[in-house]
C-alpha positions in Angstrom: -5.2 15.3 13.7 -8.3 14.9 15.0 -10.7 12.3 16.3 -14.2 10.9 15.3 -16.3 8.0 16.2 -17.3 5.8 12.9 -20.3 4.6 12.0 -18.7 1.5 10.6 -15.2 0.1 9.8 -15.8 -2.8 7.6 -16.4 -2.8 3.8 -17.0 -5.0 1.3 -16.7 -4.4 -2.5 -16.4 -7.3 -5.2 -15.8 -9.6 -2.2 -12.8 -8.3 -1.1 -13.3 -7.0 2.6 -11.5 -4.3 3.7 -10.9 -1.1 5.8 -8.9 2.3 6.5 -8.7 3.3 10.6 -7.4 6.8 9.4 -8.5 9.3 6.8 -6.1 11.5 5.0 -2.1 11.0 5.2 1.2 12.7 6.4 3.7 11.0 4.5 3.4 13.9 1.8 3.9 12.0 -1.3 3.4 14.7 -4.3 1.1 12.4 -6.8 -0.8 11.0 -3.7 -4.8 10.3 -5.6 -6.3 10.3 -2.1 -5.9 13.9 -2.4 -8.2 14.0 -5.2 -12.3 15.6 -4.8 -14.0 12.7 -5.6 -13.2 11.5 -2.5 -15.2 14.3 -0.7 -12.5 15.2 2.2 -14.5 18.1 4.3 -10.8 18.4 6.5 -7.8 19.1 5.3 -5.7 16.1 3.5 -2.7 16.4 5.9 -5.4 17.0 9.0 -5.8 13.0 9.8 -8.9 11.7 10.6 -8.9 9.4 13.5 -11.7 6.8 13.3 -11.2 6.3 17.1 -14.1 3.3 17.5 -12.0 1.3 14.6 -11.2 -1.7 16.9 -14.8 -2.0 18.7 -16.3 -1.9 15.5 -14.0 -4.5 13.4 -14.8 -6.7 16.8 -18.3 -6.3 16.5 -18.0 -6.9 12.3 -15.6 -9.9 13.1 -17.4 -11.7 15.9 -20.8 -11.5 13.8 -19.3 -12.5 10.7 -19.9 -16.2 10.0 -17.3 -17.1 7.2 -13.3 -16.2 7.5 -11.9 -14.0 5.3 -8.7 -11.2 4.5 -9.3 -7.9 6.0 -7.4 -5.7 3.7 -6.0 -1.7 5.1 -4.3 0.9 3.5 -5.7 1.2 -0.1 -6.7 4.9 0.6 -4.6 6.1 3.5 -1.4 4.3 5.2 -2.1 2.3 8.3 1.6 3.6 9.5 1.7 6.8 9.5 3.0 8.8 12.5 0.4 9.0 14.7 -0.2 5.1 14.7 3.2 5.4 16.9 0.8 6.7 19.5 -2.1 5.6 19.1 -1.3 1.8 17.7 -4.9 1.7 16.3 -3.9 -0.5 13.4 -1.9 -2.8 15.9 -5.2 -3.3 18.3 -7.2 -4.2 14.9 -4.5 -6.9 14.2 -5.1 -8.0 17.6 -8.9 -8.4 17.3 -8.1 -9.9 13.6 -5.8 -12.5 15.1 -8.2 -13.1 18.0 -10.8 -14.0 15.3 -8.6 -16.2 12.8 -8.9 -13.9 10.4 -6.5 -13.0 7.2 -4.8 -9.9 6.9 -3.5 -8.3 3.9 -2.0 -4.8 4.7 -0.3 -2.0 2.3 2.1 0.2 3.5 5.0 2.9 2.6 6.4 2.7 6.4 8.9 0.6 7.8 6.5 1.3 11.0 5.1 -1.9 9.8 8.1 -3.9 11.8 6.4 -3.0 15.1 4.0 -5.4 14.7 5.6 -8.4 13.2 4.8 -10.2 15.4 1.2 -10.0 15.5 1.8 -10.3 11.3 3.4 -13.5 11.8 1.1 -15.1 14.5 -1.8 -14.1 11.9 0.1 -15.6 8.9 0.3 -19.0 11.0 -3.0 -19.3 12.5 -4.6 -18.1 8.8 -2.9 -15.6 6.4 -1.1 -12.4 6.4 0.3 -10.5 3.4 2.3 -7.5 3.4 2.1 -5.2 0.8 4.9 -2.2 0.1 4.6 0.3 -2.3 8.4 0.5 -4.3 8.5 3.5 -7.0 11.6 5.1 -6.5 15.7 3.6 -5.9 17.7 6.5 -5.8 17.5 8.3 -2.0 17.3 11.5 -2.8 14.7 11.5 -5.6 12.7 9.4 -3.2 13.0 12.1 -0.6 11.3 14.7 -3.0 8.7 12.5 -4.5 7.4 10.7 -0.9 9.1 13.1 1.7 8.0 12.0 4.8 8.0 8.1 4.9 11.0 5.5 4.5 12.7 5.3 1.4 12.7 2.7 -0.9 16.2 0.6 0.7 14.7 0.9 3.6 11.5 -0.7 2.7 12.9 -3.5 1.0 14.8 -4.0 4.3 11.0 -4.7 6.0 10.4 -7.1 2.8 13.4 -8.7 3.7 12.3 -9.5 7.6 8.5 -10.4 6.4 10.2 -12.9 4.0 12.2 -14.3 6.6 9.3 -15.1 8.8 7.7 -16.5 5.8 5.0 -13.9 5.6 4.7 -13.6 1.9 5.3 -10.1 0.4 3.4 -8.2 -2.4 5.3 -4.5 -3.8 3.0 -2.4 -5.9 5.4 -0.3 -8.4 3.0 2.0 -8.9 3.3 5.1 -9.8 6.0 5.6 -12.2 6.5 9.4 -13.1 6.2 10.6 -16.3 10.2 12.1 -17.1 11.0 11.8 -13.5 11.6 7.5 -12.5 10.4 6.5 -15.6 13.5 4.9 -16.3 15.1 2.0 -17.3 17.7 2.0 -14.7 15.0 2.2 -11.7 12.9 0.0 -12.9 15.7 -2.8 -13.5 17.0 -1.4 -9.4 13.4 -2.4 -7.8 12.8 -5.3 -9.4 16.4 -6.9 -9.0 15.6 -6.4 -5.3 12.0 -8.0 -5.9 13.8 -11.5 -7.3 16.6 -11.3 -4.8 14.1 -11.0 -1.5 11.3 -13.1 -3.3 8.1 -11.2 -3.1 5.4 -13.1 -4.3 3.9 -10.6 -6.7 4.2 -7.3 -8.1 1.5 -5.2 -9.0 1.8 -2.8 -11.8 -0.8 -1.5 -14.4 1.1 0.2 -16.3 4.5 3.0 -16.5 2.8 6.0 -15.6 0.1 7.7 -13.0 -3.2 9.1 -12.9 -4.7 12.5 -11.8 -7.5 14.0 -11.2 -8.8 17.0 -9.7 -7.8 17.9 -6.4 -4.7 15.5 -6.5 -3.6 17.0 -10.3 -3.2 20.8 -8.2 -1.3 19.5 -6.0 0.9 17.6 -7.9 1.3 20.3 -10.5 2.3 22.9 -7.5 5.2 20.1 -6.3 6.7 20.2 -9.8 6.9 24.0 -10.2 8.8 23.6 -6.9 10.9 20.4 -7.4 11.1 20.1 -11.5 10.7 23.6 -12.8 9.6 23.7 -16.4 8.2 19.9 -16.2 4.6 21.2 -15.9 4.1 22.6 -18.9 5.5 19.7 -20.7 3.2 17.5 -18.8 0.3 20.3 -20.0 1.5 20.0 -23.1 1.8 16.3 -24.0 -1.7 15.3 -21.7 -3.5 18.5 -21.3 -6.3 17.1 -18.7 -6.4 13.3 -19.2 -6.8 11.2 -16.0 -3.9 8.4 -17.6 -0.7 9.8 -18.5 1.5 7.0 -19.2 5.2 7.2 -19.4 6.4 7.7 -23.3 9.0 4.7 -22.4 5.4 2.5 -21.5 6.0 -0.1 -23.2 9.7 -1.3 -22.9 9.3 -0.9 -19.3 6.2 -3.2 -18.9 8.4 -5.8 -21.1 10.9 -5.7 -18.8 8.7 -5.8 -15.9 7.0 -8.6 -17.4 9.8 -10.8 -18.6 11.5 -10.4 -15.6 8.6 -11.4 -13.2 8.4 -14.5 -15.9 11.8 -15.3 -15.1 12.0 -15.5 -11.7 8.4 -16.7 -11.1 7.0 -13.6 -9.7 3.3 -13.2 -10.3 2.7 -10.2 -12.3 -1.2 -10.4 -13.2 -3.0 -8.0 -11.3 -6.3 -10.2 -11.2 -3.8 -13.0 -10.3 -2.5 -11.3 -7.1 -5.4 -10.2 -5.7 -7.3 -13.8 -6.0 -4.4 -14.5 -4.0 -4.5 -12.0 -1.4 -8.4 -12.6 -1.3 -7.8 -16.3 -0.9 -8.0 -17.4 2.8 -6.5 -20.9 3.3 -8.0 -23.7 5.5 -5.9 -23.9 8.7 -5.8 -26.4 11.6 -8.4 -25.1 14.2 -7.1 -26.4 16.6 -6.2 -24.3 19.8 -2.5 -24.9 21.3 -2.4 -24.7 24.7 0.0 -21.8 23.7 -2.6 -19.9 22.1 -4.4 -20.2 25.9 
């Protein structure tokens, strides 16, 4: 780990607005595409960057900034990993986001997430907070190989379960889904009965499957030789280089993910979710005396 000062925090692309207080990860998961060149790491992926200045500058972003709006964190590296234990970075952002009546939308693997609740659920009441978890996985001890140092997946629904019963509206991305390792029927049946039966709002999925690329292909390559021996050269085989490799079973398992999101009035439509986790409600403005 190690600590630098930012020159800036908040980003906007497409207008969604978001940001990542760390760089890199710990939670070791093998097809992890933050890993991968393009994004031009000049530290070691497992070294975590500390963007030390993170709150000052979201203050300085949010107090400037004259419309309200979701302030998403964790599309590139988690916002829970171990060292936010310590340094509680992501929790002193949520402050200055709740300070400011902004949104938050925030993706996670960790179950470190339930530490600040209650910041998530003051948020969701004064404006909007959504909590995202990333689900690929329901049996234990394949989840241990394939994302070895976080939570596993019962656990995590456990955390969708307490958001939901603060009404803080839950989003799972099943994403990704391993080519001849949880491409199956049977898993993808296991994550989404828990889905219905704790009522996330949405789940996103592109498509069965994952994509590499260089940097993040290596290392995911080198994890099968250890974990899956002889599954490399079948994945050399059938998709040589290609950045998409999408399960053989595709297609029956996006039906079934689709009809039963239908079913059960889950949104599915990724262009759907994300207007919704963009959208930033109107809210009574006005202050409580408990909010003094």
């Amino acid at each position: 780990m190690h600590f630098v000062n930012a020159k800036g925090i908040l980003t906007e692309k497409n207008g969604f607005h978001g940001m990542n207080v760390y760089r890199g990860c710990s939670h070791g998961c093998i097809y992890c595409d933050s890993r991968s060149r393009c994004y031009h790491f000049t530290h070691p992926f497992d070294d975590i960057e500390v963007k030390q200045n993170a709150p000052e500058l979201l203050e300085a972003a949010l107090k400037s900034k004259r419309n309200k709006c979701m302030i998403g964190t964790g599309s590139m590296s988690d916002p829970y990993m171990h060292c936010e234990e310590k340094l509680q970075i992501t929790r002193r952002c949520l402050e200055i986001i709740l300070k400011y009546r902004f949104g938050a939308a925030v993706q996670t693997k960790s179950d470190r997430i339930l530490r600040d609740i209650d910041l998530l659920d003051q948020i969701n009441r004064k404006s909007k907070a959504v909590v995202q978890m990333t689900l690929t996985t329901y049996d234990d001890e394949l989840c241990s190989i394939i994302e070895p140092h976080v939570c596993n997946t019962k656990r995590r629904i456990e955390v969708l379960e307490e958001m939901q019963r603060l009404g803080i509206p839950t989003i799972v991305w099943l994403t990704p889904i391993l080519p001849y390792i949880n491409d199956t029927v049977d898993n993808i049946k296991a994550i989404l009965d828990e889905c219905v039966r704790v009522g996330v709002k949405g789940v996103i999925c592109y498509d069965m499957g994952l994509t590499l690329r260089d940097g993040d292909r290596e290392y995911y390559y080198a994890a099968l030789d250890r974990y899956f021996p002889g599954l490399k050269q079948k994945y050399i085989q059938n998709y040589g280089s290609a950045y998409m490799l999408p399960s053989p079973h595709s297609s029956e398992l996006m039906s079934i993910f689709r009809n039963m999101c239908m079913e059960n009035g889950i949104m599915h439509r990724p262009d759907e979710i994300f207007s919704y986790m963009n959208e930033l409600p109107e809210k009574n403005d006005q202050i409580s005396i408990f909010d003094m």
